[in-house]
N, C-alpha and C positions, 0 to 999 in steps of 0.2 A: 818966145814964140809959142804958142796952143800948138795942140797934136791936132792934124785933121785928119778924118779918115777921108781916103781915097775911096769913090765909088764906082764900081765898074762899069762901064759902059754897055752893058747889055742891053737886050731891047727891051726887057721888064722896066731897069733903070731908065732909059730915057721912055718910055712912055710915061714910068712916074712924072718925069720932070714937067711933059710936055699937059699932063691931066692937071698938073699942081698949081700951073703957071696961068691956068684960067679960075678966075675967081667964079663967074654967073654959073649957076645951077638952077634949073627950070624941072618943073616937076616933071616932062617929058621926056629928059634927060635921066632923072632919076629911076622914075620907074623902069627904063629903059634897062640902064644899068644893075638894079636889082632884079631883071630877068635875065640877068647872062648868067649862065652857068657851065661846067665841063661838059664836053662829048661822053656818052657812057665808054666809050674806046677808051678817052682819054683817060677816065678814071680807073680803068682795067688797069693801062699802062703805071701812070702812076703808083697802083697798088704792086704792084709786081718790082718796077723799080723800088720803091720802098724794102720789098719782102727782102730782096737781094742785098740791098744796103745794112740790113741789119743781119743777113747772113754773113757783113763783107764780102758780096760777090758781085762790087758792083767797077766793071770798065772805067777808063778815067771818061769816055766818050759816054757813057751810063749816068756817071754821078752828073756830069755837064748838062745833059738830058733830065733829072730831078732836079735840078738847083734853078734850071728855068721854071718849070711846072712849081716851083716852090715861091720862086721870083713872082709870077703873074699871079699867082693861086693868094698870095700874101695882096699882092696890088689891088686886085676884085675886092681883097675882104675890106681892103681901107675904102674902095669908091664905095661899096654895095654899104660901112658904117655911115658914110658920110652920107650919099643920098637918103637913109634914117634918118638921119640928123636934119635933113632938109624937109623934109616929108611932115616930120612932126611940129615939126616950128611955123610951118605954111598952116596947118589945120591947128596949130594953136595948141597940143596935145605936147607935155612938158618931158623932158628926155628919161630914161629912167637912171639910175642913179645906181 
């Protein structure tokens, strides 16, 4: 029997699953998606839980609160590559390499 890794249930994870499981990509989607970005709040938060995490000062209710932000912040990067990916392939413009 293969090792599987177990993946958590979080919401970062199931919205992966649920972004993954649609193949069509339309460039209104796309560009759509490479304009979302953090709240300037959020990115406050985030810096500071960070700062804390490498003071190790960070709650188990802290790090839980980073590992999401780490969770969704990792998910953006995969849709915001891949609608690239889409974007240059419609205009015919070869990926970089």
């Amino acid at each position: 029997m293969g090792l599987q890794i177990q993946q958590r249930n979080t919401e970062a994870a199931i919205l992966a699953r649920l972004i993954q499981s649609r193949t069509a990509m339309d460039s209104h989607i796309a560009r759509y998606l490479l304009s979302l970005d953090f709240e300037p709040e959020d990115v406050d938060r985030m810096n500071l839980l960070a700062e804390r995490a490498r003071e190790g000062e960070l709650s188990a209710e802290e790090e839980a609160e980073l590992d999401s932000y780490l969770h969704v912040g990792n998910l953006l990067t995969i849709m915001q590559s891949k609608s690239r990916v889409y974007l240059r392939a419609q205009e015919g413009t070869p990926s970089p390499q």
